[in-house]
C-alpha positions as a LaTeX table, in Angstrom:
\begin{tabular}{lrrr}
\hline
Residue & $x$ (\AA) & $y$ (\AA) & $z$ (\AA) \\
\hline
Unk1 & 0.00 & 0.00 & 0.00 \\
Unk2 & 1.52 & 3.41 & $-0.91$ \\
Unk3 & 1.34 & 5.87 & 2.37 \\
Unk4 & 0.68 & 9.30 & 1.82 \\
Unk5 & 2.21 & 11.81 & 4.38 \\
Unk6 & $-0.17$ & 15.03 & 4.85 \\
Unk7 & 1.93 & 18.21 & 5.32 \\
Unk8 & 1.72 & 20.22 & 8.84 \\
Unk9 & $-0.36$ & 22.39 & 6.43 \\
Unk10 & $-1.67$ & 25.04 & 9.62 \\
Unk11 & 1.88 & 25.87 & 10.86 \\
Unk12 & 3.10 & 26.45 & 7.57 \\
Unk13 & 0.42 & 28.84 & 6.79 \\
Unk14 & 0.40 & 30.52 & 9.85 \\
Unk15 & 4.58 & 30.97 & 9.35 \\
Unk16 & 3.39 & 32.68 & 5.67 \\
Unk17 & 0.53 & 34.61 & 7.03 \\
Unk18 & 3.33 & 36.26 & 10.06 \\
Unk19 & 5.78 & 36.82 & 6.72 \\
Unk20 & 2.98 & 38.70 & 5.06 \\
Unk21 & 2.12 & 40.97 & 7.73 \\
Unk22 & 5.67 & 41.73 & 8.71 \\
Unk23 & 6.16 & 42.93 & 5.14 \\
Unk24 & 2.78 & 45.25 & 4.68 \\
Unk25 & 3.79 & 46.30 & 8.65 \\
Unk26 & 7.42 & 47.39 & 6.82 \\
Unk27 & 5.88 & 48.96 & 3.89 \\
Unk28 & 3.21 & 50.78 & 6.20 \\
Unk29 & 5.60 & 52.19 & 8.52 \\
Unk30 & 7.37 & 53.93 & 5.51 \\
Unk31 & 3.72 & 55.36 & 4.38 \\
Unk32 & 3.51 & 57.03 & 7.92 \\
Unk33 & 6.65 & 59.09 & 7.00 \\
Unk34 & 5.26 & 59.84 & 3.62 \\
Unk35 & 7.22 & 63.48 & 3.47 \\
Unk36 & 10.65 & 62.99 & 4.90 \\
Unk37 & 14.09 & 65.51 & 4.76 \\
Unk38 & 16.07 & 62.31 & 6.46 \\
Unk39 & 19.61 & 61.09 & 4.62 \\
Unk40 & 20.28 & 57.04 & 4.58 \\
Unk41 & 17.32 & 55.64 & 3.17 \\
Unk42 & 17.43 & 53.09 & 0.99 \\
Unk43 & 15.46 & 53.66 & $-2.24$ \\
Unk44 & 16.18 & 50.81 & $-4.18$ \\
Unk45 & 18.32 & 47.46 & $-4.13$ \\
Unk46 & 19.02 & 45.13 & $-7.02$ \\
Unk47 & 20.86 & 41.96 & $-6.52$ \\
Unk48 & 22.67 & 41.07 & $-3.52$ \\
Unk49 & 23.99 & 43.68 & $-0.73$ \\
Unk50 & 24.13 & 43.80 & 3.14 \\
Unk51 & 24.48 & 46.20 & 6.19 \\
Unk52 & 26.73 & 46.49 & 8.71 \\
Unk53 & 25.02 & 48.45 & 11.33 \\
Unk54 & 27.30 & 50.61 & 13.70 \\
Unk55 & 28.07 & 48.59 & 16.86 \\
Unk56 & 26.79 & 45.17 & 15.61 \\
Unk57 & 29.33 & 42.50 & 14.57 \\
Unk58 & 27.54 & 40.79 & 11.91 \\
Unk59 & 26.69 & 41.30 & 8.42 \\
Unk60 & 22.84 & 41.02 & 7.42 \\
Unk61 & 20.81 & 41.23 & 4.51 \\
Unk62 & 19.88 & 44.63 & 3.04 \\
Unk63 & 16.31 & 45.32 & 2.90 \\
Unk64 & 14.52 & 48.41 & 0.77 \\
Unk65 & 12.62 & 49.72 & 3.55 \\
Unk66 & 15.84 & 50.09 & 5.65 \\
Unk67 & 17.05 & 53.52 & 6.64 \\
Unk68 & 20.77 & 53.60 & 7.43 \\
Unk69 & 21.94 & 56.03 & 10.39 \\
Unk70 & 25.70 & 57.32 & 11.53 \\
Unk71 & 28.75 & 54.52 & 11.09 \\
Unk72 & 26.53 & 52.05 & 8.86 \\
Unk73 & 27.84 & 50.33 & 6.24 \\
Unk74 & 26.65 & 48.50 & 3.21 \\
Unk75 & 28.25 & 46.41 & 0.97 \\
Unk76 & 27.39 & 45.31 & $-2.85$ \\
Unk77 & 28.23 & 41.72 & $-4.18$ \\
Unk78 & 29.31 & 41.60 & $-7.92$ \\
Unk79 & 25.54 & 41.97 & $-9.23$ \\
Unk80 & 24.44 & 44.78 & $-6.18$ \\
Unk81 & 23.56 & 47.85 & $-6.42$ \\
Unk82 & 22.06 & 49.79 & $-4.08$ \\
Unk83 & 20.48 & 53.68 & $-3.78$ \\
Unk84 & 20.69 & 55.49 & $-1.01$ \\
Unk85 & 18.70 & 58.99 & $-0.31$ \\
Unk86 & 21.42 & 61.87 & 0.82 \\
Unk87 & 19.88 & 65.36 & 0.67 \\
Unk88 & 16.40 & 65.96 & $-0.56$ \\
Unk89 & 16.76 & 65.85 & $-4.12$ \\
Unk90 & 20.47 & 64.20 & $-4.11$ \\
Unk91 & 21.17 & 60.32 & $-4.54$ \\
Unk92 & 24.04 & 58.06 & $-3.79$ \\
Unk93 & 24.05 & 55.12 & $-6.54$ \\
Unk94 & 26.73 & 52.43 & $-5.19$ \\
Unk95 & 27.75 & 50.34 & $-8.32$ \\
Unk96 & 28.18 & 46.09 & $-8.10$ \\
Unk97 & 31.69 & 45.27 & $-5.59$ \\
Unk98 & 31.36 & 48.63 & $-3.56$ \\
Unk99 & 31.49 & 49.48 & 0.09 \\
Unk100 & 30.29 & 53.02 & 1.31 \\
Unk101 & 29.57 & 54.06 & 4.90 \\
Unk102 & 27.27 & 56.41 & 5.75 \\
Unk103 & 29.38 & 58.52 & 8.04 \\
Unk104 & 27.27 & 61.62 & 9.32 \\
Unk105 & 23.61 & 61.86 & 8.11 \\
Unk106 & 22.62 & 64.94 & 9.56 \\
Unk107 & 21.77 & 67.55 & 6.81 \\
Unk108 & 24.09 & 70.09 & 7.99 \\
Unk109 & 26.83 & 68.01 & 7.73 \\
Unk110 & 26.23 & 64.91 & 5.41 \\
Unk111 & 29.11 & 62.89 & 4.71 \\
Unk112 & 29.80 & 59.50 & 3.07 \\
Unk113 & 32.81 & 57.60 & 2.92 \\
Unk114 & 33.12 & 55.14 & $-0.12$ \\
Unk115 & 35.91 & 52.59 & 0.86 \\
Unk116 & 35.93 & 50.62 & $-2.28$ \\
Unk117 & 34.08 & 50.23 & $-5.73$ \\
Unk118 & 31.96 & 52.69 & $-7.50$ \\
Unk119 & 29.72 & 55.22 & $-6.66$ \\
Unk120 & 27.38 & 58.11 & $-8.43$ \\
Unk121 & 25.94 & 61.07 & $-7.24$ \\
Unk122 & 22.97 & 62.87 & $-8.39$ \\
Unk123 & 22.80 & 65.97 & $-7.29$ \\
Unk124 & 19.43 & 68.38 & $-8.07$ \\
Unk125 & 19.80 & 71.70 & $-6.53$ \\
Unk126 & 19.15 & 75.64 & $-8.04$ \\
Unk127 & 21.72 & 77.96 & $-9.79$ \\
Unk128 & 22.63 & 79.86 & $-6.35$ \\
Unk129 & 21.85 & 77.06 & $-4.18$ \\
Unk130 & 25.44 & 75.53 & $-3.00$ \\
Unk131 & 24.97 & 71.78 & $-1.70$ \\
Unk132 & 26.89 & 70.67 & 0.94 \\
Unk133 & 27.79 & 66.93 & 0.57 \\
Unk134 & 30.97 & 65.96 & 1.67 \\
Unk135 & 32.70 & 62.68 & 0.09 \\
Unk136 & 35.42 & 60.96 & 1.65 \\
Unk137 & 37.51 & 57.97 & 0.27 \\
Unk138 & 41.34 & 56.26 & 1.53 \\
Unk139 & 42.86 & 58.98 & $-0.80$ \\
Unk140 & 41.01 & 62.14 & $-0.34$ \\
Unk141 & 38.05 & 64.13 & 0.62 \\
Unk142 & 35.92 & 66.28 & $-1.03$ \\
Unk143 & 32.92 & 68.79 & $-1.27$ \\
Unk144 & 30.21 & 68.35 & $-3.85$ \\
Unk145 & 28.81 & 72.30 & $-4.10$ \\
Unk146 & 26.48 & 72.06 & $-7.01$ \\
Unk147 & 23.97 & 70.36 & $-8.58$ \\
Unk148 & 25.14 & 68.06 & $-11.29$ \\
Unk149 & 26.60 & 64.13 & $-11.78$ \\
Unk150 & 29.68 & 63.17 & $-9.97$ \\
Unk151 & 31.45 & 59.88 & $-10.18$ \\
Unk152 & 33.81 & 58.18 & $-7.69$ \\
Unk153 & 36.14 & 55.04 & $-8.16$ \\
Unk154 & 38.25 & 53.55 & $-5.60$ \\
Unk155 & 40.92 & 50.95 & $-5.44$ \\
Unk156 & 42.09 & 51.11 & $-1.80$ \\
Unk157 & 45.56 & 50.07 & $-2.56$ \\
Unk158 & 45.98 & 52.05 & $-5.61$ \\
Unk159 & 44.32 & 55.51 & $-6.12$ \\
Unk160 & 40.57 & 57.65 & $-6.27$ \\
Unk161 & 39.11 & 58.73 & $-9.76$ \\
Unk162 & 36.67 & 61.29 & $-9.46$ \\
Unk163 & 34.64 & 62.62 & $-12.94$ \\
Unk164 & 32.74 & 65.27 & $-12.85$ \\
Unk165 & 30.56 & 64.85 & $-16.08$ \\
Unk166 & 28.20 & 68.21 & $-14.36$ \\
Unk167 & 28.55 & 70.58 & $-11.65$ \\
Unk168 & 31.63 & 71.71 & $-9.10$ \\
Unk169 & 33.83 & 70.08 & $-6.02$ \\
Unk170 & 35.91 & 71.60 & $-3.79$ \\
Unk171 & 38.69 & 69.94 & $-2.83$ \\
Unk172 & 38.69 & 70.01 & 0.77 \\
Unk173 & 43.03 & 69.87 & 1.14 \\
Unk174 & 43.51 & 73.00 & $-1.09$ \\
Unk175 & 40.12 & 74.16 & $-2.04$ \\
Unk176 & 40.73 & 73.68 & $-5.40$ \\
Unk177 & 37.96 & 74.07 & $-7.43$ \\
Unk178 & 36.95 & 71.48 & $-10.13$ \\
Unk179 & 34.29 & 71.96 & $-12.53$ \\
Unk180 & 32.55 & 70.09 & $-15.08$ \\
Unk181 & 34.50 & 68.00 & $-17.76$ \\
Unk182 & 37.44 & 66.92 & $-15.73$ \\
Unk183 & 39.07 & 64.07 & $-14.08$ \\
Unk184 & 40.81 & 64.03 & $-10.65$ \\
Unk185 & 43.00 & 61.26 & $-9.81$ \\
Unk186 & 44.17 & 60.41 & $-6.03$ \\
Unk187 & 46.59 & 58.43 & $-5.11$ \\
Unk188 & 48.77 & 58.41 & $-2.07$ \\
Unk189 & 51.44 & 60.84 & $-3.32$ \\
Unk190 & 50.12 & 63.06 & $-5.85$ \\
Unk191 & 46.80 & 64.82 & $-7.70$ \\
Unk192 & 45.94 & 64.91 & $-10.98$ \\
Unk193 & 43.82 & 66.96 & $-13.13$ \\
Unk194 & 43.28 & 66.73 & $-16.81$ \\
Unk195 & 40.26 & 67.02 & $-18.87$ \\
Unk196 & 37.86 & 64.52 & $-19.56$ \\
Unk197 & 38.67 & 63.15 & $-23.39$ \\
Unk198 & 35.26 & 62.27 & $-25.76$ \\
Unk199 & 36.30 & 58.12 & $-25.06$ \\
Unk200 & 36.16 & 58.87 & $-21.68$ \\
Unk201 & 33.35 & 60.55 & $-21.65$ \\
Unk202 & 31.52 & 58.06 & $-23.92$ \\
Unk203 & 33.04 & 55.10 & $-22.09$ \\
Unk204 & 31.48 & 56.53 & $-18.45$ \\
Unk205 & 28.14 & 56.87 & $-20.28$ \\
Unk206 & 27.74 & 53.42 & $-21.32$ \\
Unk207 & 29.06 & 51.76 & $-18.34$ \\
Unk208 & 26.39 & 49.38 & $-15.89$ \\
Unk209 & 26.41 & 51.30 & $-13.25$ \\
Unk210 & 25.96 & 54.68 & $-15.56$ \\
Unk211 & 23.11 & 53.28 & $-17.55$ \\
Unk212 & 21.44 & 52.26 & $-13.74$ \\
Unk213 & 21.76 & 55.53 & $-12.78$ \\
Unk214 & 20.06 & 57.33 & $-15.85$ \\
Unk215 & 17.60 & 54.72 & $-15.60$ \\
Unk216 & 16.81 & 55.05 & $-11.84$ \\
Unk217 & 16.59 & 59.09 & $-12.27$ \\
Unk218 & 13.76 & 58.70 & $-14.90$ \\
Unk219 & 11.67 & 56.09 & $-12.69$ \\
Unk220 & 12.24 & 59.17 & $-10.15$ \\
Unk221 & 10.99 & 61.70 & $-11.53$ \\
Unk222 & 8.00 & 59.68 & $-13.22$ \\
Unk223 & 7.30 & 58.89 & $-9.30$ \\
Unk224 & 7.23 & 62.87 & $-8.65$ \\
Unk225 & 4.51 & 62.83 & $-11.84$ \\
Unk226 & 2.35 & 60.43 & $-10.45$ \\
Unk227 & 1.78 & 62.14 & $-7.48$ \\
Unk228 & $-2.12$ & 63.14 & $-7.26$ \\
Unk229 & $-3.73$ & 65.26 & $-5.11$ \\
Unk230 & $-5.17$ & 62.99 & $-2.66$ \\
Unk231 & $-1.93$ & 61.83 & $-1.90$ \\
Unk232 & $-0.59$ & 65.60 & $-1.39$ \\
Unk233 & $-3.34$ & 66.63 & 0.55 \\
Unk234 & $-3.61$ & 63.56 & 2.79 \\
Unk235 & 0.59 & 64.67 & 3.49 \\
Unk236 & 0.23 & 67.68 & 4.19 \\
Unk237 & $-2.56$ & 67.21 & 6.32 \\
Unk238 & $-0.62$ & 65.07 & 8.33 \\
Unk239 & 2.18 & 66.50 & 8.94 \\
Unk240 & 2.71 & 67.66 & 12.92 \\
Unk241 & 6.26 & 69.14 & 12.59 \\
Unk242 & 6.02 & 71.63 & 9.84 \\
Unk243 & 8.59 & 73.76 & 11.29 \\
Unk244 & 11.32 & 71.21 & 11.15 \\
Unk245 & 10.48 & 70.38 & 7.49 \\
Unk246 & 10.61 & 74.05 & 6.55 \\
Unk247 & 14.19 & 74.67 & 7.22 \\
Unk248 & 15.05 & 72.99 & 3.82 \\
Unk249 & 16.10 & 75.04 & 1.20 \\
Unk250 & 15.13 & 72.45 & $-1.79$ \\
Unk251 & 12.51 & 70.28 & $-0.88$ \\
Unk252 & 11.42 & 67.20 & 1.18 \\
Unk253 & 11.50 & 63.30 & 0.10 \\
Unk254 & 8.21 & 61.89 & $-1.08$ \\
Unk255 & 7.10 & 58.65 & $-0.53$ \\
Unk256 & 4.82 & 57.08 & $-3.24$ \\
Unk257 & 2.83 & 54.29 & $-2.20$ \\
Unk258 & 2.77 & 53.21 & $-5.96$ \\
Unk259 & 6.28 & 53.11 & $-7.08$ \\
Unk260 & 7.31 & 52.09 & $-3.54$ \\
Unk261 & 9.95 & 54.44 & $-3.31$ \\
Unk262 & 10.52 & 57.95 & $-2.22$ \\
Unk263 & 11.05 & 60.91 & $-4.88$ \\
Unk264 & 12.22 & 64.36 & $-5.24$ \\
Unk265 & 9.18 & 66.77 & $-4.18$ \\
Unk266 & 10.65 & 70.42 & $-4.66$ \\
Unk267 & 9.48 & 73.80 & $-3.00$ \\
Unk268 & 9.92 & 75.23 & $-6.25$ \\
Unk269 & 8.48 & 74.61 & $-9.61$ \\
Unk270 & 11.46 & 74.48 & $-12.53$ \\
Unk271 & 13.55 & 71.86 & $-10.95$ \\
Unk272 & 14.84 & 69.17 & $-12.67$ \\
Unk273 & 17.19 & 65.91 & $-12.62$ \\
Unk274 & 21.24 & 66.87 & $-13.75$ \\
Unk275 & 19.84 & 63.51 & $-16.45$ \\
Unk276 & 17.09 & 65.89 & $-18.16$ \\
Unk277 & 14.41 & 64.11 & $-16.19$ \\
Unk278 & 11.83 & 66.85 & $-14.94$ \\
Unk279 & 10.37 & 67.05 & $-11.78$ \\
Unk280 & 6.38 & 68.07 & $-12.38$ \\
Unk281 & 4.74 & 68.26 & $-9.23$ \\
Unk282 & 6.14 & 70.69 & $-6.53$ \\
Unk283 & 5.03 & 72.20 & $-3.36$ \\
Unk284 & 4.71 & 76.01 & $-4.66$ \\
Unk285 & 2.68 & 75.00 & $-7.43$ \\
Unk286 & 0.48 & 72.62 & $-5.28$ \\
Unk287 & 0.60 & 73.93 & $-1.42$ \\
Unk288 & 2.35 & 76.58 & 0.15 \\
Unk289 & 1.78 & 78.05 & 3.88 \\
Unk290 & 0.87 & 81.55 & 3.64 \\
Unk291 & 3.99 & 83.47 & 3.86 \\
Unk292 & 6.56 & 80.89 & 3.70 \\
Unk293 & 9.42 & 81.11 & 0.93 \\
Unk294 & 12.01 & 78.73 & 2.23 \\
Unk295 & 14.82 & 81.26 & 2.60 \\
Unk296 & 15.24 & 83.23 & 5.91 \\
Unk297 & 14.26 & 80.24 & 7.84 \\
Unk298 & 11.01 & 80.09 & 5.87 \\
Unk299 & 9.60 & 83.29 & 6.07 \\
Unk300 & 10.57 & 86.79 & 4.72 \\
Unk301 & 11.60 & 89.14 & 6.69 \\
Unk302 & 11.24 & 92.68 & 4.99 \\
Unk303 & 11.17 & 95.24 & 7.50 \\
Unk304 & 7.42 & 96.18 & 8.98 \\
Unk305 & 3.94 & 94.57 & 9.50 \\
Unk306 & 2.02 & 92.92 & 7.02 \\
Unk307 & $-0.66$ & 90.26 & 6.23 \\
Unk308 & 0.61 & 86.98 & 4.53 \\
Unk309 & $-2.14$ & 86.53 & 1.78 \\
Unk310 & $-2.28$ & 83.02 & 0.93 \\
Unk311 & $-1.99$ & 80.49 & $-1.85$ \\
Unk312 & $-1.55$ & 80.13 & $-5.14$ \\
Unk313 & $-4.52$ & 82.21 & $-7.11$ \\
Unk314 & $-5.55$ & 84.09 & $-3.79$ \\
Unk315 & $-5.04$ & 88.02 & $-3.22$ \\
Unk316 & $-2.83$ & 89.01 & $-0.21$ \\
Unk317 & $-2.06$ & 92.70 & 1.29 \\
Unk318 & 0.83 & 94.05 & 3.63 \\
Unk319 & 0.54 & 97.39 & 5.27 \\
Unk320 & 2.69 & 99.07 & 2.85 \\
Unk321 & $-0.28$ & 99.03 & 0.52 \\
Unk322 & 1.17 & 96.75 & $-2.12$ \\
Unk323 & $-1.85$ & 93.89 & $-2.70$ \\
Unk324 & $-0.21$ & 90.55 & $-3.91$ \\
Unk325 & $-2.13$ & 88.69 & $-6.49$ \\
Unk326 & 0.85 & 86.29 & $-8.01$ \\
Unk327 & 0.07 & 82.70 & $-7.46$ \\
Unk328 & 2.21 & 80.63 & $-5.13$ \\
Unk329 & 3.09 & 81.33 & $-1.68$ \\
Unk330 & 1.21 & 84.95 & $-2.54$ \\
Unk331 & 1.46 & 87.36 & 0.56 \\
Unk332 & 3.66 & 90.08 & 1.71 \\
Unk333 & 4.73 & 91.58 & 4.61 \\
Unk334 & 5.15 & 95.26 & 5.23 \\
Unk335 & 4.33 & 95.69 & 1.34 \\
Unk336 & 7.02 & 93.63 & 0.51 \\
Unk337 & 6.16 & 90.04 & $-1.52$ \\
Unk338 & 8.24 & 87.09 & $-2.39$ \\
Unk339 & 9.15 & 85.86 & $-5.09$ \\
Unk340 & 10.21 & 82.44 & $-6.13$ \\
Unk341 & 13.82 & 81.68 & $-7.97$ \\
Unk342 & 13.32 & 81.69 & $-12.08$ \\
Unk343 & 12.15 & 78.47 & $-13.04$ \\
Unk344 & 13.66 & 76.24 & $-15.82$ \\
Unk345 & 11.72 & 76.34 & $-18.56$ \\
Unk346 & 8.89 & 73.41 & $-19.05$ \\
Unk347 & 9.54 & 70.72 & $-21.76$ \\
Unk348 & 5.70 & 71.35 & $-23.03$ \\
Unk349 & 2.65 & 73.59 & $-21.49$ \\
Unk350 & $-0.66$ & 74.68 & $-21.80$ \\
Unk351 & $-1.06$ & 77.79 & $-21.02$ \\
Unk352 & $-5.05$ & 77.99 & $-20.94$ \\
Unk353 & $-6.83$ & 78.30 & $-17.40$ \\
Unk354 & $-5.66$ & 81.53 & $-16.22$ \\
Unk355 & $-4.17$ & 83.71 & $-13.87$ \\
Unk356 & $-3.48$ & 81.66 & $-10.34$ \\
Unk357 & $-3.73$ & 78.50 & $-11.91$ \\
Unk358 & $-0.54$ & 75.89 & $-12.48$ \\
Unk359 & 0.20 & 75.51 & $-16.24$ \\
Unk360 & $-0.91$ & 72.10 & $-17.19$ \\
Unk361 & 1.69 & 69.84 & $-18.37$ \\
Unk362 & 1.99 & 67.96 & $-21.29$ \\
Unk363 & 2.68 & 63.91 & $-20.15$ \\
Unk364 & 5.50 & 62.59 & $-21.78$ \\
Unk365 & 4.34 & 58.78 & $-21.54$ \\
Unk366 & 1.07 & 59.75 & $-22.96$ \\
Unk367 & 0.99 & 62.64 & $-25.03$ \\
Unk368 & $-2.34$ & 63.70 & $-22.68$ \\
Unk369 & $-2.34$ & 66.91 & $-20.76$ \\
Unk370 & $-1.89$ & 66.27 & $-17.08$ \\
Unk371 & $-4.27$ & 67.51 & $-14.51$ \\
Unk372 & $-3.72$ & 70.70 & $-12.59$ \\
Unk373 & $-3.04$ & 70.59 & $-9.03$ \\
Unk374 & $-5.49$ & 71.96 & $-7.06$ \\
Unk375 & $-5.77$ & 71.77 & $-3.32$ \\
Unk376 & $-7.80$ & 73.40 & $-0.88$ \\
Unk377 & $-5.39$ & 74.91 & 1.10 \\
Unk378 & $-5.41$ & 73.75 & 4.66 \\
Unk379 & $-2.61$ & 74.83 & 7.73 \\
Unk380 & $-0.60$ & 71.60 & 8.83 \\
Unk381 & $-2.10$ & 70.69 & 12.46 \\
Unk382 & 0.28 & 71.85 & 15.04 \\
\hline
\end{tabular}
């Protein structure tokens, strides 16, 4: 007679059923902090890589919703790579047989170390806006002060390579400036600067970890584009510690539910990835808090009284007798209103619907205008 053995089936579905709710537990706790200015996320992962938290003595596995404080470290395997979030608006893209530590993650002082392998930064920022990410490696240590594409190799025993296809570094030994087009090499005796040659450039452009990077700022900024208004509003609505988020000077991180990872939500309309990629949706052209500009700690701070007059499409006055109808943050104080930076340009607009109102954008995937957003403008709850 042939036995048949029955499986422990309850157990093993009651193991699957704890697995399941540990993950949507994971990927709720991330929706709480749906607007976030924190460095060390991780924003994506593909193959293998691991963490080595600060003070533990073991490797472990590298998950997507972890978010890696002071003294971590993560390592790639020869198919990882790995995105980290430094600076609203700034990414660190570690390439396959890398290891970077994350050595301060406070904003006012960011710094990463990369000990080995290759790494990419993205960098969005304004033209007057001067970043402040520090890189370190076994050779050097630098300052990335602008927005743009940087590019780090290391080979501990040997020497760094740094390539700066866009944007400026200061050297932090002899403040040397280097700007866009050249290549610094490191090693334990000397620098090196020479321009980048067209095979250099081309061969950087076509590399894994290059194409990865291009790829990962255009699933970004579609993110950004796909935020709606329900998702903006519920945010905002949300949020308890508005003055802490306000001291940023570029934006906040944006967690969308649907993509599953966090994006690039600017103050300002006009910004855009160093890649080309645009970033749509912003917080001036969707919410703003009456009054608030994000310089001068968020507020202006013209001399006299005034009344901040609101949001975007609504009529503000100071008592300087100036009335403020721009759209946006609107308002003035003692007569005096802001105004935002110059944009960049939009790809494609239409310009119909008005004074007050956001252009509506032409959707690149679909060739279908995009809807404007509008938002009743509620105060975050104190």
């Amino acid at each position: 007679m042939r036995r048949t053995f029955g499986l422990p089936v309850l157990p093993i579905f009651s193991l699957a059923f704890l697995l399941c709710c540990s993950i949507v537990n994971l990927a709720q706790n991330r929706e709480k902090f749906v607007i976030s200015a924190k460095a060390g996320g991780i924003n994506a992962i593909t193959g293998a890589a691991t963490v080595h938290s600060k003070g533990e003595s073991d490797w472990q596995q590298l998950m997507i919703t972890d978010d890696l404080e002071a003294g971590d470290r993560v390592r790639t395997s020869y198919d990882g790579r790995v995105e980290i979030l430094l600076n609203p608006g700034s990414y660190l893209r570690v390439g396959s047989n890398s290891e970077v530590e994350l050595s301060d993650n406070s904003l006012s002082n960011l710094e990463v170390r990369l000990l080995r392998g290759t790494a990419i930064v993205e960098a969005t920022g304004a033209d007057g806006v001067e970043l402040n990410i520090s890189i370190s490696t076994p050779h050097t240590k630098l300052a990335i002060v602008r927005q743009g594409l940087y590019r780090l190799n290391v080979v501990p025993e040997d020497a760094t390579e740094l390539i700066v296809r866009k944007g400026r570094v200061i050297l932090s030994d002899s403040h040397t400036k280097v700007k866009e087009g050249n290549k610094v090499v490191f090693s334990a005796t000397a620098v090196s600067v020479a321009k980048l040659t067209k095979e250099e450039k081309k061969a950087a452009e076509k590399s894994d970890v290059d194409a990865w990077s291009k790829e990962r700022a255009n699933t970004l900024a579609k993110a950004n584009r796909r935020i709606t208004d329900q998702m903006m509003t519920s945010a905002f609505a949300s949020l308890r510690d508005f003055d802490t988020f306000r001291r940023t000077s570029l934006g906040f991180w944006f967690y969308n539910s649907r993509a599953a990872c966090y994006t690039f939500l600017p103050l300002f309309y006009g910004l855009g990835s160093p890649y080309g990629s645009f970033y749509y949706t912003s917080i001036y052209a969707t919410y703003f808090p009456p009054g608030w500009n994000g310089y001068n700690n968020g507020y202006p701070n013209n001399a006299g009284s005034g009344n901040s007059g609101g949001y975007r499409g609504q009529t503000g006055t100071g008592s300087g007798g100036q009335t403020n109808t721009s759209g946006g943050s609107g308002g003035s104080t003692g007569g005096g209103s802001y105004r935002p930076p110059t944009p960049m340009p939009a790809p494609s607009t239409d310009t119909s619907g008005g004074m007050g109102r956001q252009p509506r954008m032409i959707d690149p995937d679909t060739g279908n205008r995009m809807p404007r957003k509008n938002i009743e403008p509620s105060r975050p709850n104190n």
